[in-house]
C-alpha positions in Angstrom: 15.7 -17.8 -1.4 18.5 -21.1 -1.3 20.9 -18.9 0.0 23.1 -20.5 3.5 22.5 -19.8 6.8 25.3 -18.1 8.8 25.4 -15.6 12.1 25.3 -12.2 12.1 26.5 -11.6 15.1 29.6 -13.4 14.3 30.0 -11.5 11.8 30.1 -8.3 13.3 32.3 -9.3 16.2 34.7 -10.1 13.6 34.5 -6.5 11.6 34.6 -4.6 15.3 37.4 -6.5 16.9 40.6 -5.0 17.6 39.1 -1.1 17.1 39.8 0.8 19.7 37.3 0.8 22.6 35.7 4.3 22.1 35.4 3.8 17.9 33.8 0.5 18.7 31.6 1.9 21.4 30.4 5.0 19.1 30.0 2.8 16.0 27.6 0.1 18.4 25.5 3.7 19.6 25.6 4.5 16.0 24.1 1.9 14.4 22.2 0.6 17.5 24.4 -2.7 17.8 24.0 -3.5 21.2 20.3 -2.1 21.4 17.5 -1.6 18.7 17.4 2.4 19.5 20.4 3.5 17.3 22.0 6.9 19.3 22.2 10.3 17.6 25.6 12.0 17.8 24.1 14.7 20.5 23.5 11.8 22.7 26.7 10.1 22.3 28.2 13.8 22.6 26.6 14.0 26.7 27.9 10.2 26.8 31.2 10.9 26.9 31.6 14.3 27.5 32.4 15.6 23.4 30.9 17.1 21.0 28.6 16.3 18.3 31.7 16.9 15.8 34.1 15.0 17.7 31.8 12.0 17.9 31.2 12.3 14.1 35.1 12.5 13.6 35.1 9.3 15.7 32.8 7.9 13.5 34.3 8.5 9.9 37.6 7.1 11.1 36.4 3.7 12.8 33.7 3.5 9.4 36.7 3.8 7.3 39.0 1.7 9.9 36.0 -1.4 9.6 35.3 -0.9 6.0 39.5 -1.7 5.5 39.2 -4.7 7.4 36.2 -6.1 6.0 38.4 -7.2 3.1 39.8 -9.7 5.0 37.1 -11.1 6.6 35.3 -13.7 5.4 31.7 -12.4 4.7 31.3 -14.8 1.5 27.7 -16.3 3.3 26.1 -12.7 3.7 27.6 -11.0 0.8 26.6 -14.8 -1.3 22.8 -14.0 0.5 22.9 -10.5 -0.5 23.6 -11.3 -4.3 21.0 -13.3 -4.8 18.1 -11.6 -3.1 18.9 -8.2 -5.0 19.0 -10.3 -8.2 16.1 -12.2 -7.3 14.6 -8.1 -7.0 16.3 -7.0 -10.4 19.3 -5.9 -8.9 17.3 -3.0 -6.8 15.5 -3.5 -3.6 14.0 -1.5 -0.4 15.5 -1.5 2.4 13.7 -2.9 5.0 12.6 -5.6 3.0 16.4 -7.2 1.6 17.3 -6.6 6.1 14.1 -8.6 6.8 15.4 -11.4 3.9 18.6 -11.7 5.7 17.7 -11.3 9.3 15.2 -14.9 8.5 18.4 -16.6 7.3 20.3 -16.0 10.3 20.6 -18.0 12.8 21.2 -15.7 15.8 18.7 -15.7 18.5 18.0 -11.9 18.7 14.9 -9.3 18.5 14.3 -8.7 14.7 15.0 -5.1 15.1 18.2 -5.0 16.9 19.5 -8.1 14.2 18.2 -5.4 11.6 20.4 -2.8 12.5 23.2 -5.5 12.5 22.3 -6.3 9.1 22.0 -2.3 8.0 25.6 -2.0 9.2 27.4 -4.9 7.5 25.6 -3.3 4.6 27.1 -0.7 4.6 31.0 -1.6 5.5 30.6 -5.0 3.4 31.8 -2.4 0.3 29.8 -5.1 -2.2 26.9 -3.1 -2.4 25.3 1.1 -3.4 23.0 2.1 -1.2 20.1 5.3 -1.7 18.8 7.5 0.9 15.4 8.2 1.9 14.2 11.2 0.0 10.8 12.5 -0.2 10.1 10.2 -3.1 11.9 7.5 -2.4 12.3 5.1 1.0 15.7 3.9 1.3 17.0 0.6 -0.9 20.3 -0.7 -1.8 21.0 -1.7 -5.6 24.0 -3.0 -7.3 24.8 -0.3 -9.6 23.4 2.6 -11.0 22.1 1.7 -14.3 20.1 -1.0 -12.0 18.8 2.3 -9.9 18.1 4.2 -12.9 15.9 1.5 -14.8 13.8 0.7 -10.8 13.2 4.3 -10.9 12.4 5.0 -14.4 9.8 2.2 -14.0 8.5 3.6 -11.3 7.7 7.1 -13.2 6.3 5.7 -16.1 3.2 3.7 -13.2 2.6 7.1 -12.2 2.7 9.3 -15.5 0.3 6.0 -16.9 -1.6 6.5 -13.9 -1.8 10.3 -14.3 -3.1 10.0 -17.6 -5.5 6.7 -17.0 -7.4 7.3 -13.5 -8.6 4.3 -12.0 -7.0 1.9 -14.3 -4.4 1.6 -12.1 -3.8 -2.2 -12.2 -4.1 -2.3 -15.9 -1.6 0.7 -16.4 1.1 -0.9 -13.5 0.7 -4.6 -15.5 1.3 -3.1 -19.2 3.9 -1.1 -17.9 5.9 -4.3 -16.3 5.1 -5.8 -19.7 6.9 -3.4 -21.8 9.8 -3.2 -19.4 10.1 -7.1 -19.9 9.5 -7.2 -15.6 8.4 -10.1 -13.8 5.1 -9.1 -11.4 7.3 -10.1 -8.5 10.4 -7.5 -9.5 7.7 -4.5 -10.9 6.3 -4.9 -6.7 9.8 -5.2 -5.6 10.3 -1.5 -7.7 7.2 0.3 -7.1 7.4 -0.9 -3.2 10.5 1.6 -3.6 8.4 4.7 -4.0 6.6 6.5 -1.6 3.8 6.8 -4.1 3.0 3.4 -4.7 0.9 1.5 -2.2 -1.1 -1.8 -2.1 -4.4 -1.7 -0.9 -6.0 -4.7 1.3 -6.9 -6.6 -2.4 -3.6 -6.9 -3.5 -4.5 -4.2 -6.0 -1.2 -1.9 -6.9 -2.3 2.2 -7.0 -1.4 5.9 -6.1 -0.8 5.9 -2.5 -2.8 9.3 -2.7 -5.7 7.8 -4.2 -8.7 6.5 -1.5 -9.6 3.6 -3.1 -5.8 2.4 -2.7 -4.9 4.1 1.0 -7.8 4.3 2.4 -8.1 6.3 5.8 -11.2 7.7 6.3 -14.5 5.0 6.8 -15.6 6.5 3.9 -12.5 5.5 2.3 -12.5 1.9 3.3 -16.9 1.6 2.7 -15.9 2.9 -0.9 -13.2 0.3 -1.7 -15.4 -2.2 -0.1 -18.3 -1.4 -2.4 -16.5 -1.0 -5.1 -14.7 -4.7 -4.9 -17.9 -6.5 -4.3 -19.8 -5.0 -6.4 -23.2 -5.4 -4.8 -25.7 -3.4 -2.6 -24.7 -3.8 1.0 -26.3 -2.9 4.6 -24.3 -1.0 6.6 -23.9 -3.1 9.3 -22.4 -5.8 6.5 -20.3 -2.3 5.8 -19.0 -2.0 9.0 -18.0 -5.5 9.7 -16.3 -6.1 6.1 -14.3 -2.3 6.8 -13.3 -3.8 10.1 -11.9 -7.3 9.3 -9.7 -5.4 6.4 -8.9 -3.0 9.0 -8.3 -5.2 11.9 -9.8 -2.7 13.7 -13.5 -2.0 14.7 -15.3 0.3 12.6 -18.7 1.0 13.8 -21.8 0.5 11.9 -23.4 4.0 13.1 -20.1 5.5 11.9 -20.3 4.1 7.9 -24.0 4.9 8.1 -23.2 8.7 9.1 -20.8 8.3 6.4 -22.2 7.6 3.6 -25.7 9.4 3.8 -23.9 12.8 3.5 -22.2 11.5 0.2 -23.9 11.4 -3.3 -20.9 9.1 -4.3 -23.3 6.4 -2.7 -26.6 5.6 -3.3 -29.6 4.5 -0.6 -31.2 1.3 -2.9 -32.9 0.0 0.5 -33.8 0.5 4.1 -30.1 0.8 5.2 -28.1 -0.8 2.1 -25.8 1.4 -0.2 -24.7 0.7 -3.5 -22.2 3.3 -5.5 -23.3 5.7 -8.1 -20.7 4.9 -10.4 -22.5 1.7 -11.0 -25.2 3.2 -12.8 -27.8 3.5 -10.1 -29.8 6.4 -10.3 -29.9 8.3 -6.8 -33.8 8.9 -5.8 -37.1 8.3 -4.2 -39.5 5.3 -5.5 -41.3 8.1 -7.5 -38.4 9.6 -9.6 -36.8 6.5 -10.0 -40.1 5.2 -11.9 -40.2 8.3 -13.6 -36.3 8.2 -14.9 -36.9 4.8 -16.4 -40.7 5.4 -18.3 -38.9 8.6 -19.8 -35.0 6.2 -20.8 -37.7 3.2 -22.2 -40.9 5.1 -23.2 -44.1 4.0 -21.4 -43.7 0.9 -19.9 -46.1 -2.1 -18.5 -46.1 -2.4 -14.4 -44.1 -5.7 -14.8 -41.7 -3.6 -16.8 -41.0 -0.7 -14.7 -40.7 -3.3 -11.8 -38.1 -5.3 -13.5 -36.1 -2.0 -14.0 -36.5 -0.2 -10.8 -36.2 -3.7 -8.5 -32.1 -4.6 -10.5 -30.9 -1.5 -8.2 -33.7 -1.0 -5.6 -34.8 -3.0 -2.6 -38.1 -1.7 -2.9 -41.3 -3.9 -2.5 -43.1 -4.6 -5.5 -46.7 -2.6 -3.8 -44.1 0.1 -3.4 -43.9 0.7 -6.8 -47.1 -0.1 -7.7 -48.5 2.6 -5.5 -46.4 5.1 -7.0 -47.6 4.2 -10.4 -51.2 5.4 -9.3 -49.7 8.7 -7.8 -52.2 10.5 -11.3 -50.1 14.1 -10.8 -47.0 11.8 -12.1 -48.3 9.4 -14.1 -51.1 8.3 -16.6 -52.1 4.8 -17.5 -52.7 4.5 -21.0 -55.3 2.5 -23.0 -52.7 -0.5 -23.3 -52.0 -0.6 -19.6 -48.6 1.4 -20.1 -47.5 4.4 -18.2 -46.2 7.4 -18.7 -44.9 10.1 -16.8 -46.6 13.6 -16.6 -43.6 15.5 -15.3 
């Protein structure tokens, strides 16, 4: 974002001056100015010996006092940075992420969090700009008018009615959706980031934030996604240390075994190595995966039923072979085929 640099701080000193020392006092408790916890109005209430409705009286009339004044104060650097990085979002963007844009232009040497609330507040007495509660939906964002809210949010219901009626295709629906909106990727992420049912899993991939594959929480979760991205058998000990560099936390091996034995979603193709079920890979022993393929092909040749069984299965070729002579399951023909007698 090419947007100047300029201090918040200065800034804010500017809007506060002059206010009498209580409204300035409040508003700093308020909007945590002078410390990164902001102060409720029961807090501020004990402070100074008032109540809660006094202290929110206080409030309204230094708001409306600073908001006056900010007319004539020259804000043209932070309102300048605040027009381009909501455009730069389609005119609609969460909150957090348009403070932590304009807290890394600033120059002022401060904690991130307190310069946050700084940035919240000029926000909000700047007058430029519309800003939207959390709801249960929603997480908080600013926007520059409401047709600009009303086209985010619309977007945003049409991912999840696509993905309501298309499971799993959740990338595909979320691109095609941006496409018919006309969206750029970076502005349909900027959107969906809005919603509380939206998430991003540790593959960039855009989904539900209710489904597992896309918020994973449980190590059955986060073995699932795994599987499912690499599309390969793995050993659970591979398991565990891919679930724990994605996690930045230790996952233990024992753990993702425990796991996944109790689940039919996975299948055992080895000593120790899963693979998914959704894949194809037919859940078994040796014996009844030998017999699923002679009854899918017709009797097949040893070669055969070991090229079949050996694409999903870590078995060893004498494995298999053994099976084959098991005579209550299987018959060798005249042609050196078998068939299955079950």
């Amino acid at each position: 974002m090419s947007s100047p640099n300029y201090k918040i701080n200065q800034f804010v000193k500017a809007i506060l001056v002059g206010l009498p020392v209580r409204h300035k006092e409040v508003l700093e408790g308020r909007y945590g100015l002078t410390s990164a916890d902001s102060k409720t109005l029961a807090e501020l209430g004990t402070k100074y010996n008032l109540t809660r409705e006094r202290i929110r009286q206080i409030e309204a009339l230094a708001l409306k006092t600073v908001k006056a004044k900010a007319a004539s104060v020259d804000l043209a650097s932070f309102v300048s940075a605040v027009s381009a990085n909501l455009k730069n979002a389609g005119n609609c963007r969460r909150e957090d992420f348009l403070s932590g844009d304009l807290v890394s232009l600033a120059t002022d040497k401060e904690p991130v969090a307190l310069l946050s609330n700084k940035v919240k507040f000029l926000l909000e007495v700047c007058g430029s700009f519309k800003f939207a509660k959390e709801t249960d939906d929603h997480r908080a964002h600013w926007h520059i008018g409401s047709d600009d809210q009303k086209k985010a949010l619309g977007f945003v219901s049409k991912v999840l009615n696509g993905w309501n009626s298309k499971k799993g295709e959740y990338n595909a629906v979320f691109a095609s959706t941006a496409k018919a909106a006309n969206l750029t990727d970076s502005v349909a992420m900027g959107y969906a980031a809005i919603s509380k049912h939206v998430a991003v899993n540790r593959y960039g991939e855009v989904g539900p934030s209710a489904a597992a594959e896309i918020n994973p929480k449980t190590a059955r979760d986060w073995a699932y996604l795994v599987l499912k991205k690499e599309q390969r058998p793995m050993h659970f000990n591979e398991l565990a240390k891919k679930v724990s560099e994605l996690k930045a936390t230790p996952v233990h091996a024992p753990t993702i075994h425990n796991e996944l034995i109790k689940d039919d979603k996975f299948v055992l193709v080895g000593k120790g190595t899963y693979s998914l079920k959704e894949f194809g890979i037919v859940p078994g022993t040796a014996r009844e995966i030998i017999a699923h393929f002679i009854k899918q092909h017709g009797p097949l040749k040893p070669k055969e039923v070991m090229g079949h069984v050996l694409k999903d299965r870590l078995f060893k070729e004498n494995t298999i072979l053994i099976n084959l002579q098991n005579k209550k399951h299987f018959k060798r023909l005249e042609d050196g085929r078998y068939t299955t007698l079950v």
